[in-house]
C-alpha positions as CSV (number, residue, x, y, z in Angstrom):
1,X,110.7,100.6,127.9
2,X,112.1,103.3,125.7
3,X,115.5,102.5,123.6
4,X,118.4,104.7,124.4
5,X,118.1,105.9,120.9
6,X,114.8,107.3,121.5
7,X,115.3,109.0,124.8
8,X,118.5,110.9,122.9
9,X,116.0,112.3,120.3
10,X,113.6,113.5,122.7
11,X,116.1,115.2,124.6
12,X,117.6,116.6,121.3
13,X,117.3,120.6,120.5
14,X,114.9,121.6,118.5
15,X,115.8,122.0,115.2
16,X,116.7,120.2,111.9
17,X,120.4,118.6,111.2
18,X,120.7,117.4,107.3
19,X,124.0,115.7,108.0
20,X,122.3,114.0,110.8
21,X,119.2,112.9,108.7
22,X,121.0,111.8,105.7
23,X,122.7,109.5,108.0
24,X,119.9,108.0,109.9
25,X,117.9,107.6,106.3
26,X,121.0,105.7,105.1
27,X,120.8,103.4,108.5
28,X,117.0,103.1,107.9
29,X,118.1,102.0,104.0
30,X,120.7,99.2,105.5
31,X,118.3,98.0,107.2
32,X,115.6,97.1,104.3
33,X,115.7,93.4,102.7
34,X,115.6,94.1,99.0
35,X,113.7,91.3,96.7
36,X,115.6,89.6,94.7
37,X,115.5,90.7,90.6
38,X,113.7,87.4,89.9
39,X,110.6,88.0,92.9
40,X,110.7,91.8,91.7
41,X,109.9,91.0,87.9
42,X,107.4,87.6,88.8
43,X,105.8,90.4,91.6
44,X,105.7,93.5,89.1
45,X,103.9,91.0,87.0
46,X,101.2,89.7,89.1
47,X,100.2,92.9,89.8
48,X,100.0,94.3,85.5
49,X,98.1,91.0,85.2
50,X,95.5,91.9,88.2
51,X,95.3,95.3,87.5
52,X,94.5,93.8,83.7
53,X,91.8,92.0,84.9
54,X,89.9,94.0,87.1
55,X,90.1,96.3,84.4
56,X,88.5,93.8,82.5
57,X,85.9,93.1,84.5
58,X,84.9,96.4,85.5
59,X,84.9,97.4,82.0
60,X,83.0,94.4,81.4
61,X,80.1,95.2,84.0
62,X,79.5,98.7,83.2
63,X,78.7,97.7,79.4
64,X,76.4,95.2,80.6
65,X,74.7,98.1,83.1
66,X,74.8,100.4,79.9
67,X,72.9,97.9,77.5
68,X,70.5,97.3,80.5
69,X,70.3,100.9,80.9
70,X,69.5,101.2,77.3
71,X,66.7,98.8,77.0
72,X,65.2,100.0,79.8
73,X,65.2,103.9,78.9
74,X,65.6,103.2,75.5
């Protein structure tokens, strides 16, 4: 079943309002849980550590292709 909200849109004119926007992005914004400082920075640095590591590995594997490369073509 459609909201009333939606219905009003689709009957809308066509055509683009910025006041309009601007204040449905700001309802959208209200709406959003924002982490807290401490799970941003523990999050933010999960993800430098796993993008560290695969780093890592994949910078391990391809010297161990290019050594196997090289004693096989010489």
């Amino acid at each position: 079943m459609a909201k009333k909200e939606e219905i009003e849109v689709q009957d809308a004119k066509p055509g683009f309002a910025v006041s309009a926007f601007l204040q449905e992005t700001k309802d959208e914004l209200d709406k959003v849980v924002w982490p807290s400082r401490q799970q941003l920075i523990s999050e933010s640095i999960a993800v430098i550590l796993m993008v560290i590591l695969s780093a890592t590995l994949i910078y391990l594997v391809d010297n161990f292709f290019a050594w196997g490369a090289k004693q096989v073509f010489g």
